[in-house]
N, C-alpha and C positions, 0 to 999 in steps of 0.2 A: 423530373419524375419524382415524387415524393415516396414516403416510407411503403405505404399502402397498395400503390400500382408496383414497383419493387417487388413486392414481396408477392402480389398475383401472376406476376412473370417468371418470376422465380419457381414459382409451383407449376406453372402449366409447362416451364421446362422437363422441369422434374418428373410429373408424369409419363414423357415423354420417352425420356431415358429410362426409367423402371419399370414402368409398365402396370401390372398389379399389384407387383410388392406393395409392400406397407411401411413407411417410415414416419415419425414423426421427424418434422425438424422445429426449431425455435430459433426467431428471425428476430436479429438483433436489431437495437437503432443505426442511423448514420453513423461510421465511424469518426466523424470528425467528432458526433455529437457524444460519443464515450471519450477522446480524449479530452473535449472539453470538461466534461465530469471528473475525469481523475485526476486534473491540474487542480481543479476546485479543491477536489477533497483531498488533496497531498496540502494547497496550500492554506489550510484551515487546522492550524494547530491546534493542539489542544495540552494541558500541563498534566506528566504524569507524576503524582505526587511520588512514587517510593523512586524516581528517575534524580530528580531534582534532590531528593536526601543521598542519592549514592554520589552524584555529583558534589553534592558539601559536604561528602565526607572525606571525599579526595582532595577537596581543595584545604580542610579543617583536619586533618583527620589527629589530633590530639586535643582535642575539645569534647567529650562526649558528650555533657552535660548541654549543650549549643546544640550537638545534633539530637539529642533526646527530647530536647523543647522542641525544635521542627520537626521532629518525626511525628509527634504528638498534634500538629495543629495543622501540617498541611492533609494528611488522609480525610480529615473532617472539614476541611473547605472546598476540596478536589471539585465536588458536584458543583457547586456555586458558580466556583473562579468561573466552569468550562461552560457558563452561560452567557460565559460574556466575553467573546474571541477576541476584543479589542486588547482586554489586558496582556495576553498572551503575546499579541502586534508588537506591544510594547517591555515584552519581559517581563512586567509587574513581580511575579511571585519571585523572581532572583535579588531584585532589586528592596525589594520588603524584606527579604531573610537576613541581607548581607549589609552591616550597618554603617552607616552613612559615613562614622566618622570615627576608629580608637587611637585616643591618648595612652598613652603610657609614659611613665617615668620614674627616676628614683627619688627619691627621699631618705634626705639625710640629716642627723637630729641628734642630741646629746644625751645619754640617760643621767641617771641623778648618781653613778659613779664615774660620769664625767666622760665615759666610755661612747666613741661616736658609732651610732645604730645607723644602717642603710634596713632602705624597705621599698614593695616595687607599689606604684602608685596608678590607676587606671580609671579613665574616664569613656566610655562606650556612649555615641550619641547616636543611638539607634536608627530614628525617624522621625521626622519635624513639620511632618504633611499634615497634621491640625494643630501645630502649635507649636511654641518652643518644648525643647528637649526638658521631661521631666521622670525624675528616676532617684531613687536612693543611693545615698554610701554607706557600706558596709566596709566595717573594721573586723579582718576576721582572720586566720592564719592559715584558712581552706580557701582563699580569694585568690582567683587566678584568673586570666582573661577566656578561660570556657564559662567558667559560672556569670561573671559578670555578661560576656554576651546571650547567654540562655535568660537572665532576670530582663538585660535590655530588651531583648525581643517579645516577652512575653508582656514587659512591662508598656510596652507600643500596644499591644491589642488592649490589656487593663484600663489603658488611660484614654482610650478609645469608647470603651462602654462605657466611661462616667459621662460624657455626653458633654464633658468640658473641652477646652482646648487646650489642648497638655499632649505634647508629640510624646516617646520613649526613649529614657536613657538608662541607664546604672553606672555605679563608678566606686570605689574603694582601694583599701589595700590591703594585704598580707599581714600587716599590722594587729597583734589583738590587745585591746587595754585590760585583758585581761593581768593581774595582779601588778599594774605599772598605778606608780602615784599620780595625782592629780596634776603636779607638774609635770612626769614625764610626758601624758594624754596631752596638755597644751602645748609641749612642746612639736610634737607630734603632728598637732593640727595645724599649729601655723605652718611647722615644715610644708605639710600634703597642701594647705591653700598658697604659698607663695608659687604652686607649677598650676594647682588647680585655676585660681584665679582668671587668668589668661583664656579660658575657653567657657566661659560662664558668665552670666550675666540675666537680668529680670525679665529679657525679653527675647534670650537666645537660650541659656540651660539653668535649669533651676533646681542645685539638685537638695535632699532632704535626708532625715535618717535611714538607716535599717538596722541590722543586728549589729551589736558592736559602737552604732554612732545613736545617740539619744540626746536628750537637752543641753547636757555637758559637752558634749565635745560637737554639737551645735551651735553654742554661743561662741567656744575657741575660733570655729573657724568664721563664723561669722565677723569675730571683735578682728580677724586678722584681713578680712578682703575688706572690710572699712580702711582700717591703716593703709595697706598694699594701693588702694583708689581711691581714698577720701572723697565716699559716696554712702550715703545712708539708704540702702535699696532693698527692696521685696529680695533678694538674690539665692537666699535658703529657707526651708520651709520646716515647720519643726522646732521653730525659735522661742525663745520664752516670752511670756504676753507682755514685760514692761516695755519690749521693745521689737515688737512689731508680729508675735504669734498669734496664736488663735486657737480660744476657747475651744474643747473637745479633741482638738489634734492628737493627746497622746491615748485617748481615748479610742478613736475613728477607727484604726483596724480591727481592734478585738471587737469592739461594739456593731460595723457592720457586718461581719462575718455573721454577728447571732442576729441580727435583723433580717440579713440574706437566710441566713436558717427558718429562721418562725415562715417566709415565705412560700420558701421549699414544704416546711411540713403543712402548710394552708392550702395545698392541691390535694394532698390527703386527708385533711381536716381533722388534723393532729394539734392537739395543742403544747406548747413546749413545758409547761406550768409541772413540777412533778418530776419528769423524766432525768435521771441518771447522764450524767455528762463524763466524758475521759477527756483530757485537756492535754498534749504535752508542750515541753516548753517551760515558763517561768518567768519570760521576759516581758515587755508590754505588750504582745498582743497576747495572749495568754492569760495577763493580770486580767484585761480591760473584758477581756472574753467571758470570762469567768464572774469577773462582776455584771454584766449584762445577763448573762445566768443567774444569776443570781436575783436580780432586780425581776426578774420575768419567773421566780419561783422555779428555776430548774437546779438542779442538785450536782453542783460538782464535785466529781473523786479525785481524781488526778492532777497531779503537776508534773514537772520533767525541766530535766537540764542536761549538759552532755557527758555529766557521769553518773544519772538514774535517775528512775521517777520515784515521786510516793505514790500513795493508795489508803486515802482514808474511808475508813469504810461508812465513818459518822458523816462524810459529806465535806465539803472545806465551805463552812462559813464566813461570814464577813471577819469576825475578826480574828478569823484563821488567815483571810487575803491578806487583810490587813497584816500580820504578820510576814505573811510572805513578800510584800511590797517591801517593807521595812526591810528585811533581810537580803531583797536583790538589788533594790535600787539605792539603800543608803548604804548598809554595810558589806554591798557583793562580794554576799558568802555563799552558800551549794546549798542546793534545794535538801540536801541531807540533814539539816540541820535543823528542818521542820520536825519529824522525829522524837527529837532531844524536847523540845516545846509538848509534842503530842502526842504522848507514848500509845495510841493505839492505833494510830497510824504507822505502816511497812514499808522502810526503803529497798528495792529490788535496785541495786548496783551493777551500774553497764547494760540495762534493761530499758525497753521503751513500754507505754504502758494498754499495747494492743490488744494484749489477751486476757487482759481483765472485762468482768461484761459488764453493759450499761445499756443505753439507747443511742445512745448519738457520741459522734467523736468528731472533734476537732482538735487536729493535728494542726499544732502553730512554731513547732519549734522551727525545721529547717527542712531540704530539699530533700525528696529520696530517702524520708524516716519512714515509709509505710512501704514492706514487700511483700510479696505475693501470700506466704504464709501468713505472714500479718493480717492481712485484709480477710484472707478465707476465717483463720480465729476471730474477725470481727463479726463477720456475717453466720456462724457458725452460734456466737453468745447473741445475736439478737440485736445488733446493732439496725436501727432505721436508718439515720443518715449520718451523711460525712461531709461536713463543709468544713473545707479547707481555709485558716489563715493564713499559713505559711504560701510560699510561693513554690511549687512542683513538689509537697511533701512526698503522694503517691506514685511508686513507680508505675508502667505502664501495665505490668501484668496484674499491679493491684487496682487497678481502672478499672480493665477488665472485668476481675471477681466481681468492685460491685454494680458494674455497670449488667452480666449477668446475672446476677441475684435482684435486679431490679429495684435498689438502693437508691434514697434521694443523695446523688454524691452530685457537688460543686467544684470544679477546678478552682485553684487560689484566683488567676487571673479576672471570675465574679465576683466569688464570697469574700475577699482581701481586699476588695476596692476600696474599702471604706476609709482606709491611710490617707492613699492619694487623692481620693474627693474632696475632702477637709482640707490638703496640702494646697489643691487648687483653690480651695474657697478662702484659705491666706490670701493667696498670691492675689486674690480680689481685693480683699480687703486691704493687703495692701498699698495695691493702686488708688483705691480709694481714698486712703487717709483714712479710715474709718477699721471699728472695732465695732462687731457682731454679739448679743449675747448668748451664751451657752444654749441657751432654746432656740434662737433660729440657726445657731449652724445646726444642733439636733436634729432640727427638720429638714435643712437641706439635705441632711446626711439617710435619713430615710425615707425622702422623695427619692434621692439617688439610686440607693439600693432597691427598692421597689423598683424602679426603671429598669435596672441592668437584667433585676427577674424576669420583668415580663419581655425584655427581649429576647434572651435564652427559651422561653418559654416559646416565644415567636418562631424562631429558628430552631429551636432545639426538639419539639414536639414529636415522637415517631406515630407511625401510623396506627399501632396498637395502644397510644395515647402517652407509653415512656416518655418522659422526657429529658433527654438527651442534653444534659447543661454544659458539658462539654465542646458537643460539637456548636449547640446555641450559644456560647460567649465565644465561639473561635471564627464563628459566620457573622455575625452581631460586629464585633471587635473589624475583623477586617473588613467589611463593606466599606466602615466610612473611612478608612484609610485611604482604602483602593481607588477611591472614589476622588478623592482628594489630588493623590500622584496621578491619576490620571488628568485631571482639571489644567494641574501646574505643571505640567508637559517632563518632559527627559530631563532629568535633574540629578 
């Protein structure tokens, strides 16, 4: 008897017994054919993004900087992932947060009174699903294994949107070369590469600078994994050009950042030529940043380090940079000392330089320099956009403000690509044997950046036309991960 004959027997019963009365009733299907529907939809998972952050917070829970990056990038996948119930079969979004592989170890070294230094040493190898492991090391005395897993994690989706093959790692140590001589820094480095060595390699982890590590203490440990494996190899990126780097490198962060900007303000048809820049920071992306402003007729005020900024109100030209160059990369002395050079320029001490007004800011110094009040004083003086150098500068309520006030604001993990695109187009060139000149990695470098936009652009777009760069490099970023870990099975 089918559904249909059923349910007219049912009723002529029913009349039968009632009589006039009047009832509505509503005649289910088969029961067998409800529990087969509720097997179905019980066993069609689906990922609850704020489920899976309470769960890594129990399993991390003295990391917060780890959970702050994942709280930030699963809510803005959430719709995506749950398009595609395979991932979920397979765990994916557990498996992508939780990093493949952390080293850790001590380092032990001599200072120049002879006195022996310990220091703790870490190498985080995120994810290797398009590539060997590629990530920075940071020399810094805030380096702890939260921040380092928060940079690897974010640094996996990063290296993702350069469209290169470069998995995500980070790695450093506690260590800062701050006020230590040139030999204690070597002594230093080779320490950290005689543990580092061991897990690294051209075609397995390739790692390069960040804050703290630069040319110098690039070649230290480069001249020490030759000794250590008597092997001449692509193995760090960041190197100096007699022996195996690559033109624009120290260039490539600050300068894609404002190439990712000029992009950003060309959907409003904004030109950058003119407009008022806040910078913080001091260090190379900052420099580079600043000079690409510069080169494009934009006017920067600000600099920064981590005991204040300046605020010149005549602008910082070139051989004001120039100064500033001079003063942090030869004689690494305090952004304070610009000042004494330029007496009508203001140092504000223990100050960042938010609430001064301009048009556009990029924050390049470090993680977590921009909060809630900060950001509303941005949007409040007139700020248009916020592209990000540094990596997680913004905290999340200051997302928020300007993703509310309708701001062209950039996560570091698009506008900051421009380091590790250039780090990748080493690694080319070194397999190659071959050396690029300064105008074609240029161009590689802003084919790149153009790409990453118009993918953010792709996914990031809302329906009222915002565009969402945000959630666009964090959709962008993980597809072709995801894509990948799913291809090369449970791993």
């Amino acid at each position: 008897m089918n559904l249909v004959t059923k349910s007219k027997f049912f009723s002529k019963k029913v009349d039968k017994m009632f009589g006039d009365s009047k009832f509505i009733f509503i005649f289910a299907p088969d029961l067998r054919n409800i529990k087969t529907f509720n097997s179905n939809f019980k066993s069609k998972k689906i990922m609850n993004a704020a489920q899976v952050v309470e769960d890594l917070k129990k399993r991390f829970p003295n990391e917060p900087e780890y959970i702050q990056a994942v709280s930030q990038v699963l809510p803005t996948i959430e719709e995506e992932y749950n398009k595609h119930p395979e991932f979920e079969k397979y765990n994916l979004i557990e498996r992508l947060c939780i990093p493949d592989r952390v080293c850790e170890f001590r380092i032990t070294w001599v200072d120049d009174q002879g006195k022996v230094q310990t220091n703790m040493g870490y190498r985080i190898q995120h994810n290797n699903a398009i590539g060997p492991y590629k990530g920075g090391l940071r020399y810094h005395k805030s380096v702890n294994l939260g921040i380092l897993k928060f940079l690897a994690f974010e640094q996996t989706f990063k290296n993702s949107l350069t469209t290169l093959p470069m998995g995500g790692a980070k790695g450093g140590s506690d260590f800062s070369p701050r006020g230590k001589s040139d030999a204690e820094v070597m002594r230093f480095c080779q320490a950290f590469m005689n543990e580092l060595y061991r897990v690294i390699g051209p075609d397995e982890d390739v790692p390069a600078g960040d804050i703290g590590v630069g040319g110098r203490e690039v070649g230290y440990l480069f001249g020490q994994y030759k000794k250590l494996t008597h092997q001449f190899q692509g193995v760090l990126t960041g190197k100096g050009i007699p022996f195996g780097g690559s033109l624009i490198r120290p260039e490539a962060t600050g300068y894609g950042t404002v190439y990712f900007l000029t992009s950003m303000l060309a959907t409003r048809n904004i030109d950058i030529k003119g407009k008022k820049v806040l910078i913080s920071g001091a260090g190379n992306v900052a420099q580079y940043a600043a000079e690409k402003c510069l080169q494009l007729g934009a006017i920067p005020l600000t600099m920064s380090d981590s005991d204040g900024y300046i605020y010149d109100p005549d602008g910082i030209d070139r051989a004001k940079l120039d100064f500033i160059m001079e003063l942090k990369n030869v004689e690494r002395g305090r952004i304070k000392e610009y000042v004494e050079e330029y007496p009508t320029a203001v140092y504000h001490e223990g100050q960042r330089p938010w609430h001064e007004k301009a048009d556009i800011a990029l924050p390049c110094a470090t993680q977590n320099e921009i909060n809630g009040e900060e950001a509303q004083a941005l949007v409040n003086n007139g700020i248009i956009a916020v592209a990000e150098g540094a990596n997680m500068p913004s905290l999340p309520e200051a997302i928020k403000i300007f993703q509310d006030a309708k701001l062209l604001y950039s996560p570091g993990k698009a506008s900051n690509a421009g380091g590790v695109s250039v780090s990748g187009l080493e690694m080319s060139q070194n397999s190659e044997r071959l050396s690029w000149t300064a105008e074609e990695v240029d161009n590689y470098l802003k084919r790149i950046m153009n790409d990453i936009h118009e993918n953010c652009v792709k996914y990031g777009t809302e329906k009222d036309g915002y565009i969402n760069y945000v959630k666009g490099a964090n959709v962008a970023g993980f597809m072709k991960v995801a894509k990948a870990m799913m291809a090369q099975g449970i791993v």
